[in-house]
PDB file of N, H, CA, C and O in Angstrom:
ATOM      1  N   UNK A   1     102.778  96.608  98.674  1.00  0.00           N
ATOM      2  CA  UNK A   1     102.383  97.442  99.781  1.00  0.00           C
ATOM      3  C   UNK A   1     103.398  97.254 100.913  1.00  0.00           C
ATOM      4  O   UNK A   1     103.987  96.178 101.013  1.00  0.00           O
ATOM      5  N   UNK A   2     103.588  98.086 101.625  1.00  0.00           N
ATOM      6  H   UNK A   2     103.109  98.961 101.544  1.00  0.00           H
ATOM      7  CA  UNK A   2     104.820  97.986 103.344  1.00  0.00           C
ATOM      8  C   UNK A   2     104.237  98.957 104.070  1.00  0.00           C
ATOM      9  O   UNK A   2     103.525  99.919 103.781  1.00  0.00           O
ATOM     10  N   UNK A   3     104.663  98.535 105.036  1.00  0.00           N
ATOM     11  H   UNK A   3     105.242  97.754 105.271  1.00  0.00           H
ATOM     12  CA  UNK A   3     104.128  99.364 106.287  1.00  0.00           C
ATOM     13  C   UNK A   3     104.576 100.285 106.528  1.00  0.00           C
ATOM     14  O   UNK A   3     105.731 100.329 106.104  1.00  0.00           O
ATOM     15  N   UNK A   4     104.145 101.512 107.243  1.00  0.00           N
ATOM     16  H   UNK A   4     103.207 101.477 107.587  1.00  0.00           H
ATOM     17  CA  UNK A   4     104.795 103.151 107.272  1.00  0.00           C
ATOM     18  C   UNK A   4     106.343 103.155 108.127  1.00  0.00           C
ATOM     19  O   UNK A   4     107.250 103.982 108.035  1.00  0.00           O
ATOM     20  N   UNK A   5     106.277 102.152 108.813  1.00  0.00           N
ATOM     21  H   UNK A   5     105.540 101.481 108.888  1.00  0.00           H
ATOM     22  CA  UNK A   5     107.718 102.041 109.443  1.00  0.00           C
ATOM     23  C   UNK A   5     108.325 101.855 108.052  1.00  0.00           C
ATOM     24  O   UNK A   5     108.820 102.895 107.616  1.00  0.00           O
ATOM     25  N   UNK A   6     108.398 100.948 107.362  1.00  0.00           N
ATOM     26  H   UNK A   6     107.996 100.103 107.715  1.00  0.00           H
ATOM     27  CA  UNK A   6     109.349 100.446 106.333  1.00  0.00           C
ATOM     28  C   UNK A   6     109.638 101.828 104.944  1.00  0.00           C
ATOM     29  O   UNK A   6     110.482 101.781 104.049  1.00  0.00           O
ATOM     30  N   UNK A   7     108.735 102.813 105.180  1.00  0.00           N
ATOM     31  H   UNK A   7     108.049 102.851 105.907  1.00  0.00           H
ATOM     32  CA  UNK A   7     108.988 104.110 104.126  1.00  0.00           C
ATOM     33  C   UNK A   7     110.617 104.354 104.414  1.00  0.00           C
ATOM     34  O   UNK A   7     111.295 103.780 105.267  1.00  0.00           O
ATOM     35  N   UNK A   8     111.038 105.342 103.484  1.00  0.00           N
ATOM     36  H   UNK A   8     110.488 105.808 102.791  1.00  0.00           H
ATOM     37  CA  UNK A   8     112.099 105.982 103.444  1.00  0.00           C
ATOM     38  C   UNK A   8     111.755 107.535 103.789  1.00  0.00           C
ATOM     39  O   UNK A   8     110.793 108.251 103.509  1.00  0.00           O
ATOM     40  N   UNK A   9     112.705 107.701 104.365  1.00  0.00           N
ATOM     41  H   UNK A   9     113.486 107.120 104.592  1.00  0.00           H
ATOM     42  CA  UNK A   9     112.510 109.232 104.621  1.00  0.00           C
ATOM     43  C   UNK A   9     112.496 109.881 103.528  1.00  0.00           C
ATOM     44  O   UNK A   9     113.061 109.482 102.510  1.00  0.00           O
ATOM     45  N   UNK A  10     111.452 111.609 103.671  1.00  0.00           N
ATOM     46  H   UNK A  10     110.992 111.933 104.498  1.00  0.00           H
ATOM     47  CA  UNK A  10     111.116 112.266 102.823  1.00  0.00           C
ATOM     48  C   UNK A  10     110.236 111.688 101.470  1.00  0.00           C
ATOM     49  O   UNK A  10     110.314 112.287 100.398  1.00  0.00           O
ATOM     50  N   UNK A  11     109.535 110.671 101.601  1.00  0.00           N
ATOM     51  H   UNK A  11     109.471 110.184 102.472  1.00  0.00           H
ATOM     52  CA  UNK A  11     108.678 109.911 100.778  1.00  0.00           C
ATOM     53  C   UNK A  11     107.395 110.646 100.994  1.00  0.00           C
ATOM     54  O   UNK A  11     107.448 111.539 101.839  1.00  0.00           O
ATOM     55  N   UNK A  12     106.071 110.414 100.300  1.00  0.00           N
ATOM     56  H   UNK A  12     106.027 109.688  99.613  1.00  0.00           H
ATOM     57  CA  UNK A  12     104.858 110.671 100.542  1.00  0.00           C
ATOM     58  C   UNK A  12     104.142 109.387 100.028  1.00  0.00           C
ATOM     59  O   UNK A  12     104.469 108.898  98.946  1.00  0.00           O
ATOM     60  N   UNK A  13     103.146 108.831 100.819  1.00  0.00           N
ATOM     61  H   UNK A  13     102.881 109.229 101.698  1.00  0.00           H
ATOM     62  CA  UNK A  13     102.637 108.008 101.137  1.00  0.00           C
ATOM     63  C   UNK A  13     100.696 107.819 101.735  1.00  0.00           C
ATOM     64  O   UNK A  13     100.088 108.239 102.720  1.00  0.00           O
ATOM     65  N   UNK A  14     100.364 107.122 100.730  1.00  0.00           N
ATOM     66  H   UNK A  14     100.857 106.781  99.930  1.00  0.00           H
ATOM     67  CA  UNK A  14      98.671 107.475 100.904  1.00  0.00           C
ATOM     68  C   UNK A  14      98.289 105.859 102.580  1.00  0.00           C
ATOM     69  O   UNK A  14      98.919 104.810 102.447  1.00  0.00           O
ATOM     70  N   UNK A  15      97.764 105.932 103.259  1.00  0.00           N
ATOM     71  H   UNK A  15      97.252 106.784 103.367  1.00  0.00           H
ATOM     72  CA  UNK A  15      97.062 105.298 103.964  1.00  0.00           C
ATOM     73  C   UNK A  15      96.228 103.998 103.373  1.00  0.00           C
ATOM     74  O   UNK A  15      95.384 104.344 102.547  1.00  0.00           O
ATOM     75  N   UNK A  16      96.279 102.745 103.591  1.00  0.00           N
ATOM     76  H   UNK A  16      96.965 102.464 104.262  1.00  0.00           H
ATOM     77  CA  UNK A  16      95.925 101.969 102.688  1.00  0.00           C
ATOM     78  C   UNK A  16      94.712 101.181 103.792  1.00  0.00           C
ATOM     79  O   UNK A  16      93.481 101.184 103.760  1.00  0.00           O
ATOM     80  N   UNK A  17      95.537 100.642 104.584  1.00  0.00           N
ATOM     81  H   UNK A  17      96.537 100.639 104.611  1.00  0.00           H
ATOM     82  CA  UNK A  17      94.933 100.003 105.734  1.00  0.00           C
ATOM     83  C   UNK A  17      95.153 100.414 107.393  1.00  0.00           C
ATOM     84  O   UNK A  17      96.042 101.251 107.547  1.00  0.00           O
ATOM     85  N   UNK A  18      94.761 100.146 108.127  1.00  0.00           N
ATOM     86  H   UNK A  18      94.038  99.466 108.002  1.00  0.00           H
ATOM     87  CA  UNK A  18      95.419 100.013 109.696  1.00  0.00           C
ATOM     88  C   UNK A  18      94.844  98.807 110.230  1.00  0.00           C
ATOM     89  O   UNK A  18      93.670  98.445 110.310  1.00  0.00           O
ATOM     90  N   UNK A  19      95.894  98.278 110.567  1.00  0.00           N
ATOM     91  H   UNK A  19      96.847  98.572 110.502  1.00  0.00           H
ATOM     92  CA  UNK A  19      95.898  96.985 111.101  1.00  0.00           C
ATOM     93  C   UNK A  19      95.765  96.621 112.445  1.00  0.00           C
ATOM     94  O   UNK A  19      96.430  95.750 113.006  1.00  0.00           O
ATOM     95  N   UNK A  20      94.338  97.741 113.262  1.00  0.00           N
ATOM     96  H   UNK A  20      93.797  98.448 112.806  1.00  0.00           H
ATOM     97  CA  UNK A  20      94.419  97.564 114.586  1.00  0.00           C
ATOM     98  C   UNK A  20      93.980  97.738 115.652  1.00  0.00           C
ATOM     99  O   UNK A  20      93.668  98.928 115.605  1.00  0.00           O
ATOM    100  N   UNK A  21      93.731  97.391 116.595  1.00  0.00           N
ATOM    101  H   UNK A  21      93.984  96.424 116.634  1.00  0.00           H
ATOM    102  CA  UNK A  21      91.866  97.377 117.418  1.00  0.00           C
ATOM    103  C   UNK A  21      91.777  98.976 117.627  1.00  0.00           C
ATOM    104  O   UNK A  21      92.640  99.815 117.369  1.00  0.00           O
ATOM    105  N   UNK A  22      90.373  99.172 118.217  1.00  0.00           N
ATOM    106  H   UNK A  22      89.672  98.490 118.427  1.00  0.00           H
ATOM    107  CA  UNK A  22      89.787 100.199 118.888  1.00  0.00           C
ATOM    108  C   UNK A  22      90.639 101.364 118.849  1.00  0.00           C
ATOM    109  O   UNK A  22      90.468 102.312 118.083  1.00  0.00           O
ATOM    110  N   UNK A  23      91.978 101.211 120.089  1.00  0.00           N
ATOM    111  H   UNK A  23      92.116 100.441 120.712  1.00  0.00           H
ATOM    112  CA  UNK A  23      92.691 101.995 120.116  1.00  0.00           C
ATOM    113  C   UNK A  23      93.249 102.812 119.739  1.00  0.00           C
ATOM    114  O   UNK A  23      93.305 104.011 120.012  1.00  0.00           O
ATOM    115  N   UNK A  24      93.870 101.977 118.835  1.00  0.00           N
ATOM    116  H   UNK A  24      93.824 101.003 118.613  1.00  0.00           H
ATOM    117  CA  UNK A  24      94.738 102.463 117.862  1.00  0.00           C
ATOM    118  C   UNK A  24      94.014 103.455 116.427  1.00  0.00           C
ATOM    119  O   UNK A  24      94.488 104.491 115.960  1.00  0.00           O
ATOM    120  N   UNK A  25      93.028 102.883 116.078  1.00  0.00           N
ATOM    121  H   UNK A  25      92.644 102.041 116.457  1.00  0.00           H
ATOM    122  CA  UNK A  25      92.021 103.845 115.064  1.00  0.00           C
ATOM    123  C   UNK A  25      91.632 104.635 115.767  1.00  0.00           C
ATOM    124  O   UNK A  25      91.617 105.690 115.133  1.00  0.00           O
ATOM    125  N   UNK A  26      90.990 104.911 117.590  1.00  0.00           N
ATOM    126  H   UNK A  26      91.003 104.054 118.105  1.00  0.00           H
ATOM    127  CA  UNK A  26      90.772 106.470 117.252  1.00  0.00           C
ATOM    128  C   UNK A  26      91.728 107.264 117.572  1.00  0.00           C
ATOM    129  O   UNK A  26      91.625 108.444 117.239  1.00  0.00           O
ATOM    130  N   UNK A  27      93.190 106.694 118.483  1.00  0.00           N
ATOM    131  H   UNK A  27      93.273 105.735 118.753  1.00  0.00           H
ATOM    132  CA  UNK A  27      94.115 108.024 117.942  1.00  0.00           C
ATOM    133  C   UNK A  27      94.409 108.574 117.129  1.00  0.00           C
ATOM    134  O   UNK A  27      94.437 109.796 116.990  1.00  0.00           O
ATOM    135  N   UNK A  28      94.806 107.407 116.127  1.00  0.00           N
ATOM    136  H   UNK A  28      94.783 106.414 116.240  1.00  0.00           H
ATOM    137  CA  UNK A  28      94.902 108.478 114.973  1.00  0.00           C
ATOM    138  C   UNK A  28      93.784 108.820 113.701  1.00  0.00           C
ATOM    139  O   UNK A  28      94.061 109.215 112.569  1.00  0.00           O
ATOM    140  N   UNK A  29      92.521 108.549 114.245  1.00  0.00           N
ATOM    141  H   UNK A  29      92.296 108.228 115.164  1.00  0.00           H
ATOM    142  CA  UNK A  29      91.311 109.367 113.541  1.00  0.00           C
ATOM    143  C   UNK A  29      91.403 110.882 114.510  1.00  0.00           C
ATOM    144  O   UNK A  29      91.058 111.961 114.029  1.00  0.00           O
ATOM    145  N   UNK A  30      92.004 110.709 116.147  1.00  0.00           N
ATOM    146  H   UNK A  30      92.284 109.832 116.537  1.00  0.00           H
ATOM    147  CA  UNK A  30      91.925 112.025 116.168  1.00  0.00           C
ATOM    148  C   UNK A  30      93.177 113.039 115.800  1.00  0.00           C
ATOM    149  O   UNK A  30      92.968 114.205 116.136  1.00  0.00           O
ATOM    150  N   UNK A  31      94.239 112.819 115.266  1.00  0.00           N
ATOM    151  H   UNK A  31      94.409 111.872 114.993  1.00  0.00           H
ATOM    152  CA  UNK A  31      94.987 112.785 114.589  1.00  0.00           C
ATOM    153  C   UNK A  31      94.723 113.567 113.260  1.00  0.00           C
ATOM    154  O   UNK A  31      95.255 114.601 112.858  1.00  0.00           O
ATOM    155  N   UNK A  32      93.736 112.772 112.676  1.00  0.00           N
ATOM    156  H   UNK A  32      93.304 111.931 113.003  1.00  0.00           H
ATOM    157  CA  UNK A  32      93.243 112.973 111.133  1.00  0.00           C
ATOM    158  C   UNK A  32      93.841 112.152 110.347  1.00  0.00           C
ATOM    159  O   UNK A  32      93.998 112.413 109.154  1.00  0.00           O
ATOM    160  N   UNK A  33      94.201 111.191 110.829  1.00  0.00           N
ATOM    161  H   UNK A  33      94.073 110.979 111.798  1.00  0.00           H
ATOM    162  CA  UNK A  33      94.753 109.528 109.756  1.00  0.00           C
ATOM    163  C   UNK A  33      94.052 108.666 109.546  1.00  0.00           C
ATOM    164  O   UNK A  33      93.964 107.784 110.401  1.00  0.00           O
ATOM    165  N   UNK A  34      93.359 108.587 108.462  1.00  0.00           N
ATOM    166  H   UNK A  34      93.430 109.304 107.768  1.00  0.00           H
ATOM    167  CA  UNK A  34      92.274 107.970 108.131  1.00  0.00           C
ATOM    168  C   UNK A  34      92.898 107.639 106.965  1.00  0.00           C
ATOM    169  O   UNK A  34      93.787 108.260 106.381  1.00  0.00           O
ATOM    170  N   UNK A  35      92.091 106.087 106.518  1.00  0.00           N
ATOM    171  H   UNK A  35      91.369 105.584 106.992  1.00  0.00           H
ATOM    172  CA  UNK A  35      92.242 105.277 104.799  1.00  0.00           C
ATOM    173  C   UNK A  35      91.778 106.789 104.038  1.00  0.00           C
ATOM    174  O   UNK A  35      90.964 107.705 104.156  1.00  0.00           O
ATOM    175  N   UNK A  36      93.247 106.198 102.938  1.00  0.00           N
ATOM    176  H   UNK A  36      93.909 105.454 102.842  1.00  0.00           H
ATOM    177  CA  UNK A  36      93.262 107.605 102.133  1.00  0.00           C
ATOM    178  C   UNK A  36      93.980 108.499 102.197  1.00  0.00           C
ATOM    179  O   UNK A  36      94.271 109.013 101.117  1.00  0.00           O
ATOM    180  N   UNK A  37      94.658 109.157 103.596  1.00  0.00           N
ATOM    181  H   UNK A  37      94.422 108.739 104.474  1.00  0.00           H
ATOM    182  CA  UNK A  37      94.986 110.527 103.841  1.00  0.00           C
ATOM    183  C   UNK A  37      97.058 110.114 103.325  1.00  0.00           C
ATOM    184  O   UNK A  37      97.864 109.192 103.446  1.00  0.00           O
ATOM    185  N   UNK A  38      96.998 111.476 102.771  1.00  0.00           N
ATOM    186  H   UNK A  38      96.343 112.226 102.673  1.00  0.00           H
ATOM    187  CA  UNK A  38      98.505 111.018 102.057  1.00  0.00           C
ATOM    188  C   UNK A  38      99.500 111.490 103.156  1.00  0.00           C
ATOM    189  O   UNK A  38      99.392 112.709 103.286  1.00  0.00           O
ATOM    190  N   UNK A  39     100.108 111.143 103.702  1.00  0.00           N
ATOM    191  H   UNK A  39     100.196 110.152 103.595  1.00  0.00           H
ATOM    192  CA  UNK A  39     101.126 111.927 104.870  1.00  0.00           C
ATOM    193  C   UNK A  39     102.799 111.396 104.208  1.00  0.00           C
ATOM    194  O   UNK A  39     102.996 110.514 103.372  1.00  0.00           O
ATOM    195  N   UNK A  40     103.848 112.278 104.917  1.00  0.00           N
ATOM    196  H   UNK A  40     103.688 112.994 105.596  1.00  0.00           H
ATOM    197  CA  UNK A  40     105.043 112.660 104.066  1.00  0.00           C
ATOM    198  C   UNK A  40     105.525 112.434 105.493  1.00  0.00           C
ATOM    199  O   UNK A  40     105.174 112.827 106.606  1.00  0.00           O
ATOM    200  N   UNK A  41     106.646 111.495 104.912  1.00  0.00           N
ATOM    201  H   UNK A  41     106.931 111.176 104.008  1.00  0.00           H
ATOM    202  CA  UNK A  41     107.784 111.100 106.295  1.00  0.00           C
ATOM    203  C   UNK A  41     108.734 111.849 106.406  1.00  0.00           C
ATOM    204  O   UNK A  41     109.646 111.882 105.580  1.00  0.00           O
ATOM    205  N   UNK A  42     108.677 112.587 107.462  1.00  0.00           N
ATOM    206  H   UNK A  42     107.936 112.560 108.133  1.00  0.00           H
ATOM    207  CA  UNK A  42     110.098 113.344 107.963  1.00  0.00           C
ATOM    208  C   UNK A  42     111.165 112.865 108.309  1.00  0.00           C
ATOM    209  O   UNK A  42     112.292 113.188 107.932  1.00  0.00           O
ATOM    210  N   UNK A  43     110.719 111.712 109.377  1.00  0.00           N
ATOM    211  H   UNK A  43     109.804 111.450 109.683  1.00  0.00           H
ATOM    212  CA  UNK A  43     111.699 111.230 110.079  1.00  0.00           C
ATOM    213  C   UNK A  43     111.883 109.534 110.263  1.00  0.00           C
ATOM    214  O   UNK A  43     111.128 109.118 111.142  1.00  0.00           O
ATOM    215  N   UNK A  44     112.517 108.723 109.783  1.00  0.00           N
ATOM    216  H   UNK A  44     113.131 109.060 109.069  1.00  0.00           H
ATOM    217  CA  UNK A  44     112.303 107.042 110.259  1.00  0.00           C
ATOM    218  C   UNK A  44     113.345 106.439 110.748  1.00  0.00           C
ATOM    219  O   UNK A  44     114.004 105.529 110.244  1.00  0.00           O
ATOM    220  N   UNK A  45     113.507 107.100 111.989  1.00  0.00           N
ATOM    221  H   UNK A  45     112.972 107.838 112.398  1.00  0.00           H
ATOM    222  CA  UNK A  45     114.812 106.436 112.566  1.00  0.00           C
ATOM    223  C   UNK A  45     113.992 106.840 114.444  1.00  0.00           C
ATOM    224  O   UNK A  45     113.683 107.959 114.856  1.00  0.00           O
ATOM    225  N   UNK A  46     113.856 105.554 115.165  1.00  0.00           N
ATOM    226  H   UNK A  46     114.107 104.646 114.830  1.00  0.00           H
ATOM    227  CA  UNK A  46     113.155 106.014 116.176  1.00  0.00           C
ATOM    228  C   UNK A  46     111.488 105.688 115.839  1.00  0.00           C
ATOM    229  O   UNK A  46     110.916 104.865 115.124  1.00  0.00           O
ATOM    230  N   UNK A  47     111.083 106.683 116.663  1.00  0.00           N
ATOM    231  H   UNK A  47     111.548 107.351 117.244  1.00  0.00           H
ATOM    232  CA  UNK A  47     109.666 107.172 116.361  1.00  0.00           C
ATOM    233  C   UNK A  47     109.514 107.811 114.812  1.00  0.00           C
ATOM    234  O   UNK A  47     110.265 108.659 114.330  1.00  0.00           O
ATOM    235  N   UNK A  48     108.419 107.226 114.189  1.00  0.00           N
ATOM    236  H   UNK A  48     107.809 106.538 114.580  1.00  0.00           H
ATOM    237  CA  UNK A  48     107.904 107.556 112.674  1.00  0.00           C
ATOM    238  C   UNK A  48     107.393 109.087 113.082  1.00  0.00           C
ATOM    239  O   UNK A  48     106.674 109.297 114.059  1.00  0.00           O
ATOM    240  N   UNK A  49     107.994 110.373 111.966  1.00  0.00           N
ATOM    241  H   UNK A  49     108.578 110.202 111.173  1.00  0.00           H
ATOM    242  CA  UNK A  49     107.623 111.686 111.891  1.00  0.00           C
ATOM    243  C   UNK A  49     107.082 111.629 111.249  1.00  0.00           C
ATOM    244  O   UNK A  49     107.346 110.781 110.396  1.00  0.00           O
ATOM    245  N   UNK A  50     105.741 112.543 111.062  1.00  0.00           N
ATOM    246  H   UNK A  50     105.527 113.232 111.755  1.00  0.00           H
ATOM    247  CA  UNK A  50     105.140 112.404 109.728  1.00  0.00           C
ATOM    248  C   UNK A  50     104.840 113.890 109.601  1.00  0.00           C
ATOM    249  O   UNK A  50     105.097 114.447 110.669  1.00  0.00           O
ATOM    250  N   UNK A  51     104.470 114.574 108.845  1.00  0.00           N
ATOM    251  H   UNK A  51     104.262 114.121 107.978  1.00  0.00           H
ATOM    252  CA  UNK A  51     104.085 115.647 108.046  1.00  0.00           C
ATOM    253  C   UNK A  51     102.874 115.196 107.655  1.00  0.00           C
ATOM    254  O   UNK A  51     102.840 114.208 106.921  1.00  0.00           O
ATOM    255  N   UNK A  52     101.560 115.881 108.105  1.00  0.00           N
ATOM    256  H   UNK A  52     101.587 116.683 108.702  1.00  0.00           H
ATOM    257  CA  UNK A  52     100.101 115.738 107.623  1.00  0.00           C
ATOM    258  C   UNK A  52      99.101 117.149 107.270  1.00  0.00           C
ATOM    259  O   UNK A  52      98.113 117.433 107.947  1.00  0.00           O
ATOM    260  N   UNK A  53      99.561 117.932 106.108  1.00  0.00           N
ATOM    261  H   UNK A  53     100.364 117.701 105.558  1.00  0.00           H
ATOM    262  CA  UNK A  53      98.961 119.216 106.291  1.00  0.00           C
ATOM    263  C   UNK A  53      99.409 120.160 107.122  1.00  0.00           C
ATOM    264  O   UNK A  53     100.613 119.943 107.262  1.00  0.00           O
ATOM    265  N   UNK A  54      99.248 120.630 107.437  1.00  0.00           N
ATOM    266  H   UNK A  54      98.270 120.807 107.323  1.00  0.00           H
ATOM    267  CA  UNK A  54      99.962 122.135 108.513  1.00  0.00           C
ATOM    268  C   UNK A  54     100.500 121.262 109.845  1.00  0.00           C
ATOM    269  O   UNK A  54     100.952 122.077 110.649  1.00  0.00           O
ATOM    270  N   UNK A  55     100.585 120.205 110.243  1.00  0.00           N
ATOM    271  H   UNK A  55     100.218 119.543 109.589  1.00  0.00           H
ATOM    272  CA  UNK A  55     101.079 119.608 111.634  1.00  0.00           C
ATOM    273  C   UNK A  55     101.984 118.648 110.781  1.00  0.00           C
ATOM    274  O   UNK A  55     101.934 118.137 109.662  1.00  0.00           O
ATOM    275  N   UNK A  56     103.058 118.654 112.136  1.00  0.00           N
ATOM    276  H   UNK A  56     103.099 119.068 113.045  1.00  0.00           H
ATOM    277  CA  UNK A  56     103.854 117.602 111.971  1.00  0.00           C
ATOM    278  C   UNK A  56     103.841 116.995 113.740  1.00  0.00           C
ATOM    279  O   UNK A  56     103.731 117.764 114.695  1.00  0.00           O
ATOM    280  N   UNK A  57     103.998 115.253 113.887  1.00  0.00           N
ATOM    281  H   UNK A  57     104.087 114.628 113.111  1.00  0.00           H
ATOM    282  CA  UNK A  57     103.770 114.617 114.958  1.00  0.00           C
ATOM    283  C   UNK A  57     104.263 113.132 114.320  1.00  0.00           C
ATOM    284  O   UNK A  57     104.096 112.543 113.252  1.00  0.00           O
ATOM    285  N   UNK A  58     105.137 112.804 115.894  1.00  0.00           N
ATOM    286  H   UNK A  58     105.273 113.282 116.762  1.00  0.00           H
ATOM    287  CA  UNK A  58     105.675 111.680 116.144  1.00  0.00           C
ATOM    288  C   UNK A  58     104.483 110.453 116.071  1.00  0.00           C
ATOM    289  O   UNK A  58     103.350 110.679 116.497  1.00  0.00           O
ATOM    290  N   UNK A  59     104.833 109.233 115.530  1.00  0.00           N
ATOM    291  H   UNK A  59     105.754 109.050 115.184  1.00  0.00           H
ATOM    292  CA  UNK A  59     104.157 107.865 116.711  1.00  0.00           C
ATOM    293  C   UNK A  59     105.244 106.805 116.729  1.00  0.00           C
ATOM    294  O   UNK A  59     106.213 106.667 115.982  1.00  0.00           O
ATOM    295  N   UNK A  60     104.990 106.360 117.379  1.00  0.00           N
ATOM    296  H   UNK A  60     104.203 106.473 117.986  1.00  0.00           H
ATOM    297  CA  UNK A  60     105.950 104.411 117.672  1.00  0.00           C
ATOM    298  C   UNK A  60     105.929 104.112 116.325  1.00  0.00           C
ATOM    299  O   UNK A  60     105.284 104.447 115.332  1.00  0.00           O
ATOM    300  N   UNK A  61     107.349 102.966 116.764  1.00  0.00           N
ATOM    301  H   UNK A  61     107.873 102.694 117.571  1.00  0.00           H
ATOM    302  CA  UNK A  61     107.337 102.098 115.861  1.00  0.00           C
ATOM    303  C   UNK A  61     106.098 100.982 115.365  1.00  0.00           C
ATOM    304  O   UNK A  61     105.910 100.406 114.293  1.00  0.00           O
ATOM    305  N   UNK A  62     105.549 100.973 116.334  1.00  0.00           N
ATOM    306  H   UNK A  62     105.702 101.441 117.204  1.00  0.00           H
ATOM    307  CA  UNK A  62     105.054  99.558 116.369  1.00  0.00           C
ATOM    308  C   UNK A  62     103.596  99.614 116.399  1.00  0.00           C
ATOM    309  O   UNK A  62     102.823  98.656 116.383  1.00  0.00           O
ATOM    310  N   UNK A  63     103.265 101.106 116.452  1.00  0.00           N
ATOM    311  H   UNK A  63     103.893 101.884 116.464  1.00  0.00           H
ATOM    312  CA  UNK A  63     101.937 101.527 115.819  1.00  0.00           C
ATOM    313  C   UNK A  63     102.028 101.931 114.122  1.00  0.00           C
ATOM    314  O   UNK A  63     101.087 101.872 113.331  1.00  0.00           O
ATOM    315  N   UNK A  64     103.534 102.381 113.801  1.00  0.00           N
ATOM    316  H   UNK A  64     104.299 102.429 114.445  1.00  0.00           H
ATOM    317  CA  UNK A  64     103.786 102.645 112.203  1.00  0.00           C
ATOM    318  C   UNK A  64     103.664 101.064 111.795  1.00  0.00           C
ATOM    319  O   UNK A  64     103.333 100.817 110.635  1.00  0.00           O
ATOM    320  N   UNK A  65     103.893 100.092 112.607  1.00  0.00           N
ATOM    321  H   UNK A  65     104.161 100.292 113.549  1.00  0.00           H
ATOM    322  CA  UNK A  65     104.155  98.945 111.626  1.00  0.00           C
ATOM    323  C   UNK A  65     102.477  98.029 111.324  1.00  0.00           C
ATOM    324  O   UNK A  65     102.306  97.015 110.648  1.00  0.00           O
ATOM    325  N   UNK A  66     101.377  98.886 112.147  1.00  0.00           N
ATOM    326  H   UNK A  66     101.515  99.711 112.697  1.00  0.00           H
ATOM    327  CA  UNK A  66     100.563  98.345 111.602  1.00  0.00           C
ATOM    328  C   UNK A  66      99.852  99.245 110.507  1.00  0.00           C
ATOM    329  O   UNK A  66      98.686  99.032 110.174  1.00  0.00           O
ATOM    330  N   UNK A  67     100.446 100.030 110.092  1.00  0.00           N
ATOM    331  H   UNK A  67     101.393 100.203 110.363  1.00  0.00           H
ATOM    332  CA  UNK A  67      99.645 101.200 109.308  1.00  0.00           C
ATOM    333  C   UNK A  67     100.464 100.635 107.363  1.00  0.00           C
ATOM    334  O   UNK A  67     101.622 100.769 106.968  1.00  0.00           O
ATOM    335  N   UNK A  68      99.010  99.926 106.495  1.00  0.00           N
ATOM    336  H   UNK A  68      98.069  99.817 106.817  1.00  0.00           H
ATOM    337  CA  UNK A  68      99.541  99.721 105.219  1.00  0.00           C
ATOM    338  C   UNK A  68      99.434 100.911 104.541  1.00  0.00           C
ATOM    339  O   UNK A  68      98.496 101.699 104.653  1.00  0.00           O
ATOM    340  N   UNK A  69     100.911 101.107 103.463  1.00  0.00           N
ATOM    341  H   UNK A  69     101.674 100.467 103.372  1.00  0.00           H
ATOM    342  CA  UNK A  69     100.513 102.441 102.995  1.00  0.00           C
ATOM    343  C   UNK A  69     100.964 101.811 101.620  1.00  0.00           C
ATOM    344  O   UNK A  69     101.341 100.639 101.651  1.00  0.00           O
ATOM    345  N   UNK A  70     100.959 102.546 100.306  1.00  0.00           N
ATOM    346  H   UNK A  70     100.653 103.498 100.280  1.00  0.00           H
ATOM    347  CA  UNK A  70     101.312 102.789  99.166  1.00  0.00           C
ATOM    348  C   UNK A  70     102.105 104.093  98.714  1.00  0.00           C
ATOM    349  O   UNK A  70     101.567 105.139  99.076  1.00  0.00           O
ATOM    350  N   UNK A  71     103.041 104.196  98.140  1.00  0.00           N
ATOM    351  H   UNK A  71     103.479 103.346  97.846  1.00  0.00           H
ATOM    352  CA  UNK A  71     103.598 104.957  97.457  1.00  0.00           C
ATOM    353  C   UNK A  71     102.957 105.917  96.810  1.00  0.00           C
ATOM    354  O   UNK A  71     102.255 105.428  95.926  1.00  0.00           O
ATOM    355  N   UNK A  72     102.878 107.306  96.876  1.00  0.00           N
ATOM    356  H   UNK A  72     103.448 107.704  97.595  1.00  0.00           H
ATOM    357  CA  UNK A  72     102.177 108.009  95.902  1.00  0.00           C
ATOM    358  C   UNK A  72     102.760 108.880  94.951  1.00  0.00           C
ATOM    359  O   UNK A  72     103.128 109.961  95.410  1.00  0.00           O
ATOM    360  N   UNK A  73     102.960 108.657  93.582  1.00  0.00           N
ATOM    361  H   UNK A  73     102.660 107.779  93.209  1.00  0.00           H
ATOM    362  CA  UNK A  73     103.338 108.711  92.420  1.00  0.00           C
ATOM    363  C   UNK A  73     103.376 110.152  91.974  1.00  0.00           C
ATOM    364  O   UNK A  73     102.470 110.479  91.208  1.00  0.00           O
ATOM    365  N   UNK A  74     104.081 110.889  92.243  1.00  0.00           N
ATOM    366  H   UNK A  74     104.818 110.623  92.866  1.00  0.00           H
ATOM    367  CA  UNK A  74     104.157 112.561  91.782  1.00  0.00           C
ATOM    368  C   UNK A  74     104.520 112.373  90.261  1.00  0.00           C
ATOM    369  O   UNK A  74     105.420 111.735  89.715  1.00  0.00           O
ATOM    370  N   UNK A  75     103.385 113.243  89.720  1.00  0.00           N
ATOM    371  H   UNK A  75     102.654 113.761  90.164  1.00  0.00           H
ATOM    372  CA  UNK A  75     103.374 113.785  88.013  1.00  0.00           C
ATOM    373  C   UNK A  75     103.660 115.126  87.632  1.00  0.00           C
ATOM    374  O   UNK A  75     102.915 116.094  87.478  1.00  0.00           O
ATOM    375  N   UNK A  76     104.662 115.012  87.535  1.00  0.00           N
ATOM    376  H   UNK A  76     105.267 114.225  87.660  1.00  0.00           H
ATOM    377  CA  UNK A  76     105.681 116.450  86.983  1.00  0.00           C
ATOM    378  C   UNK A  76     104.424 117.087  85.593  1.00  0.00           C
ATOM    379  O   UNK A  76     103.715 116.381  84.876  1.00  0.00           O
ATOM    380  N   UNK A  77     104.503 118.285  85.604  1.00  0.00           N
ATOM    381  H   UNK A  77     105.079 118.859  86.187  1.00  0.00           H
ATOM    382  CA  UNK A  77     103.689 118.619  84.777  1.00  0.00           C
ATOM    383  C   UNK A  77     104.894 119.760  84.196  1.00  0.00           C
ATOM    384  O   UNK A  77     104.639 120.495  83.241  1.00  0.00           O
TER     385      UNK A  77
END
């Protein structure tokens, strides 16, 4: 597992954990980043871009570095 800072750009990536008080969970529950939700990195240089469904939006580094994610495995059909 690594943290959403540590992705590579243009990856997609499921939500595993967040590692972080009050605050920080309901921005990005209002957001729509919740355990589970798969979001696709645009950008990782700076502020983490992410791609989440029809929006795309910046956050810190240092709010990406508490967010655990996993790799999510595309199956060519």
């Amino acid at each position: 597992m690594q943290t959403l800072a540590e992705v590579e750009e243009g990856k997609s990536v499921r939500i595993v954990e967040i590692m972080g008080g009050y605050g920080l969970i309901s921005r990005l529950l209002r957001l729509g980043i919740i355990k589970g939700v798969v979001v696709s990195v645009v950008r990782n240089r700076g502020p983490v871009v992410l791609r989440f469904g029809d929006s795309i939006f910046a956050i810190g580094r240092g709010m990406a570095m508490k967010i655990l994610v996993e790799e999510v495995v595309r199956v060519e059909q």
